[in-house]
C-alpha positions, 0 to 999 in steps of 0.5 A: 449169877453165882451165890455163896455163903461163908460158914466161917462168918455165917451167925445164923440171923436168918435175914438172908432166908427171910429175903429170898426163901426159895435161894437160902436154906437154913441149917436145923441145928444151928440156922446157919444159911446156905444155898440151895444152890449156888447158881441163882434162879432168874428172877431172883437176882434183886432178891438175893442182891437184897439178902447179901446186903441184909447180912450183918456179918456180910457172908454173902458172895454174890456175883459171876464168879462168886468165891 
């Protein structure tokens, strides 16, 4: 599974990183999240499922292919 955030639509809410901390790191300056890495640890597949759900402005792709 593949995870992606779109910087265009990120608000900087946190949600995603307080959900799944070890998969979403947040910018210093403005906390706007992106992956640690774009392919998902196993396990974390609910979590970040979760975090894409949580999203307010709905910027998490999740997926095989993940755009």
């Amino acid at each position: 599974m593949k995870v992606r955030v779109d910087q265009g639509r990120c608000q900087g809410h946190t949600l995603c990183a307080m959900v799944a901390p070890q998969v979403f790191e947040l910018d210093d300056v403005d906390g706007h999240a992106s992956p640690v890495d774009e392919n998902v640890p196993a396990g974390r597949e609910a979590e970040v499922r979760e975090a894409a759900r949580s999203c307010p402005e709905r910027a998490i792709s999740v997926g095989k292919d993940a755009p």
